[in-house]
C-alpha positions in Angstrom: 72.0 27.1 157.2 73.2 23.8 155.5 70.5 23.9 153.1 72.0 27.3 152.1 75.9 26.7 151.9 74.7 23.4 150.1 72.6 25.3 147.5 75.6 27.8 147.1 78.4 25.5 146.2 75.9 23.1 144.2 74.9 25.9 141.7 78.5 27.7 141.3 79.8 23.9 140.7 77.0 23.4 138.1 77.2 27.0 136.9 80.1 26.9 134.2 78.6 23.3 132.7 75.1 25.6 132.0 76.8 28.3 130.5 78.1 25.9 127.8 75.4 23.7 127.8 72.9 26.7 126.8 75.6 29.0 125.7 74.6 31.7 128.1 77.0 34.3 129.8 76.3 35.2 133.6 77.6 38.0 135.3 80.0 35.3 137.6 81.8 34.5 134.7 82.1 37.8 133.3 83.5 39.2 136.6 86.5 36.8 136.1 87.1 37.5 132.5 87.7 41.2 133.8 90.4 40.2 136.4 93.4 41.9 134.5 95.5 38.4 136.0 94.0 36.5 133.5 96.5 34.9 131.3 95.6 36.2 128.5 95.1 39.6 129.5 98.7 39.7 131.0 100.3 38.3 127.9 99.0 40.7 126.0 100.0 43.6 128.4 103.4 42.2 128.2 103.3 41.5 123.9 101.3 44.2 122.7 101.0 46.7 125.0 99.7 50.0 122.8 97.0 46.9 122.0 96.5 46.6 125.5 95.8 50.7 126.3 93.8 50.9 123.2 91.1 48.5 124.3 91.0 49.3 127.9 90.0 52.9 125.8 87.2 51.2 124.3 86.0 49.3 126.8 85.4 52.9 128.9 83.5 54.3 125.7 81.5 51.1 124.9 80.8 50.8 129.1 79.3 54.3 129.0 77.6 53.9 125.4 75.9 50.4 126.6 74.6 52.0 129.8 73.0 54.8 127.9 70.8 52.9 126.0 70.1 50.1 128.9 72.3 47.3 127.2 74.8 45.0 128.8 77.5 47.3 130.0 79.4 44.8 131.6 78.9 42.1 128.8 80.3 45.5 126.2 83.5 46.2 128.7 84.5 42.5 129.0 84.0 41.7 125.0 86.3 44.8 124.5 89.0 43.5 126.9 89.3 41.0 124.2 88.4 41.9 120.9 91.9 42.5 119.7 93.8 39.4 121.0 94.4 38.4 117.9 97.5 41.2 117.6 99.2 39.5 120.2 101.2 37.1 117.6 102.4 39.9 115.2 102.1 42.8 117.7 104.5 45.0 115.7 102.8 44.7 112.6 100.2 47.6 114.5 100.9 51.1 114.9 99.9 50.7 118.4 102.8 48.9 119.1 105.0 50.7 117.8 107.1 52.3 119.8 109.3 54.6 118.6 107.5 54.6 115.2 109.1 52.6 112.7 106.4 51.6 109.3 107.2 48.1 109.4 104.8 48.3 105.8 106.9 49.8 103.8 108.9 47.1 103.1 105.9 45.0 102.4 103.1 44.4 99.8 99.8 46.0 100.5 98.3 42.4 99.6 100.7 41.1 102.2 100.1 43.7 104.9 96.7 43.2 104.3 96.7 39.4 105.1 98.6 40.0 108.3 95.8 42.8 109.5 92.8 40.5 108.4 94.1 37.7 109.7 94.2 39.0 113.5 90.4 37.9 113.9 91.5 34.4 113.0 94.3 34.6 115.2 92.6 36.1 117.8 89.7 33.3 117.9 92.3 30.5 118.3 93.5 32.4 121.2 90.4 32.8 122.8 89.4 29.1 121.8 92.7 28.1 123.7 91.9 30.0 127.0 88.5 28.7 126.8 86.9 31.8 126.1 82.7 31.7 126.3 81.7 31.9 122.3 80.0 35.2 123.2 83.5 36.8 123.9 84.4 35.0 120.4 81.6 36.9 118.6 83.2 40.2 119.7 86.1 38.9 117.8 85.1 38.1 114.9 81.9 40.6 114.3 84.4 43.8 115.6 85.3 44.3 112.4 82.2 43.2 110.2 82.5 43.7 106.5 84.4 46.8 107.0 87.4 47.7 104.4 91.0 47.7 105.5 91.3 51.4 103.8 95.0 52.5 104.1 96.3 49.3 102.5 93.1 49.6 99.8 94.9 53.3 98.5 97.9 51.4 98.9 97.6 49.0 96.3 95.3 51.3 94.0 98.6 53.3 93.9 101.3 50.2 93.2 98.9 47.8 92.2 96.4 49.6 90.1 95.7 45.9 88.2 96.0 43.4 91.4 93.0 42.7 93.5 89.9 44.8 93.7 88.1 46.0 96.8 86.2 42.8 98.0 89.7 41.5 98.3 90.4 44.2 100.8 87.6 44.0 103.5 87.2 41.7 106.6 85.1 38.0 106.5 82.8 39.5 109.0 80.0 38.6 109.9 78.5 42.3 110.9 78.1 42.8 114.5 74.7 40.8 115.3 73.7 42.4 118.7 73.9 45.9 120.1 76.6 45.0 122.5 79.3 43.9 119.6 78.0 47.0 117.3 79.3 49.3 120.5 82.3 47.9 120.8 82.8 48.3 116.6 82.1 51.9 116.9 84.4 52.5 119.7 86.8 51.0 118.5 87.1 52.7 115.0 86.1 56.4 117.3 89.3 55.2 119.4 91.7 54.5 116.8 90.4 57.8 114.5 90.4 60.2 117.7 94.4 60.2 118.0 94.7 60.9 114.3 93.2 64.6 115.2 96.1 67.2 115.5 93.8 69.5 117.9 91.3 67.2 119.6 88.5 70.4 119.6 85.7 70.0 121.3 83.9 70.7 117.6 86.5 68.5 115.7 85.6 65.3 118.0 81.9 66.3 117.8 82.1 66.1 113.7 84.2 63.0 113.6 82.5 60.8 116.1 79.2 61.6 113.6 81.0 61.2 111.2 82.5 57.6 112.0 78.5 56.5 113.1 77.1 57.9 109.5 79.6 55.8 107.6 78.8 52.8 109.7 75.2 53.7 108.7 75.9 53.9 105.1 77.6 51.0 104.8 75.6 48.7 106.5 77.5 47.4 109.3 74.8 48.1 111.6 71.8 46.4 110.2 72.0 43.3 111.8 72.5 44.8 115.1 69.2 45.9 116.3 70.6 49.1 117.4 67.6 51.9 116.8 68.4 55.7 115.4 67.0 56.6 118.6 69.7 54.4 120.4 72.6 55.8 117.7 71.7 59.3 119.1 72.6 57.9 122.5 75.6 56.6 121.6 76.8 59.3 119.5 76.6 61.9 122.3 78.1 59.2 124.6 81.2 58.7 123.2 81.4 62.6 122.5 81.1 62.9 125.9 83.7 60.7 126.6 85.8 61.9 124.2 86.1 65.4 125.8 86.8 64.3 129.0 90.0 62.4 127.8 91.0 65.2 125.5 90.5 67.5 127.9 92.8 70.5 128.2 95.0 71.7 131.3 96.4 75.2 132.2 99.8 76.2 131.2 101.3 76.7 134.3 104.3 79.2 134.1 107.9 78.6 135.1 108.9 79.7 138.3 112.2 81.5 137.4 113.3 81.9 141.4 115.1 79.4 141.5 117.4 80.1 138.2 117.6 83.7 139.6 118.8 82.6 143.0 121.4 80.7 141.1 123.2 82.8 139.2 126.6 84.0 139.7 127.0 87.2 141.7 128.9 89.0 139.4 126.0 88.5 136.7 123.2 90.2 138.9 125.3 93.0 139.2 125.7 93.5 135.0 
């Protein structure tokens, strides 16, 4: 029995000086990074809320997507806890945060509001470098995004800028996701974003935008260095389509019960 306890406390006391020693991830740790009183998980409740709701989104989809193809579900929901930190400094600069509404861009550049969107994955690795984030975390950080282009502000400047910058100036630093895990959490997180964009969330309408969202991912190349298979994109595709419906799902009109109003009417009005 001592030989037991011993054993216990010796290898959870050794167990965080492995992980960085051989850069390795166990479940342990990732079990704490998913207690929502982690600091930085309440701060950015607190600062950046819509940030907040929008990857606990993610991290549902990428769960579901990861266990479909037999990858590290709990390693995907963890990384998507925290793969948009870096909003937390300039929380209002995102439409997710901003509630009521207000286009804090319009008084901006595009190059400008271009930097500040980019420049969330820096932010968001010094953030995760001062709560002592493990670097696999990090990569969800910084790969999220790959070499993808920040679009809206792109058109933006092609229409006041036609002459300043050109499209290279316009895309994240990347790298592109380099394992299946990150690549899930990329597609999710783009799927999330697009899927409250749709005016009628249709069954038919997420099915052709969810494909849609994987085949550009395709084309562009964001997925090569991922190892993710066609066979696994199938997976994925009708896993997040899946999911999809579920949250959009509809619910039955109920009607008003008028009894009520009737039964409180004036007297002299029932008898008109």
């Amino acid at each position: 029995m001592l030989n037991g306890v011993l054993s216990a406390i010796v290898v959870l006391g050794v167990l965080p000086v492995f992980e960085v020693v051989f850069r390795v991830l166990t479940n342990i740790s990732l079990l704490e990074l998913m207690d929502f009183n982690h600091p930085l998980l309440k701060r950015m409740l607190l600062e950046a809320p819509g940030t907040y709701q929008h990857s606990l989104v993610v991290a549902n989809l990428g769960e579901t997507a990861a266990e479909s193809i037999g990858a590290n579900a709990l390693l995907v929901r963890v990384g998507a806890y925290y793969h948009d930190v870096g909003k937390i400094p300039k929380a209002q600069y995102f439409v997710e945060n901003q509630i009521p509404y207000r286009d804090i861009h319009k008084s901006l550049k595009p190059s400008m509001s271009k930097l500040i969107i980019i420049n969330h994955v820096k932010e968001g690795v010094e953030l995760a470098k001062k709560y002592h984030l493990n670097p696999k975390i990090i990569d969800f950080i910084v790969q999220h995004h790959g070499r993808s282009l920040v679009y809206y502000f792109y058109q933006r400047a092609k229409e006041l800028e036609p002459k300043s910058g050109c499209e290279e100036d316009y895309r994240y630093p990347g790298p592109r996701p380099q394992s299946k895990e990150v690549a899930i959490v990329s597609i999710a997180d783009t799927i999330e974003a697009l899927s409250r964009t749709l005016d009628e969330p249709t069954p038919s309408r997420i099915r052709e935008m969810v494909k849609d969202v994987v085949r550009k991912k395709i084309m562009e190349g964001e997925l090569d260095e991922s190892d993710l298979t066609l066979k696994d994109l199938e997976k994925i595709t009708e896993s997040f389509i899946r999911m999809l419906n579920a949250i959009f799902h509809t619910r039955i009109n109920y009607p008003q019960d008028n009894g009520d109003k009737e039964s409180t009417k004036p007297q002299e009005n029932k008898s008109k």
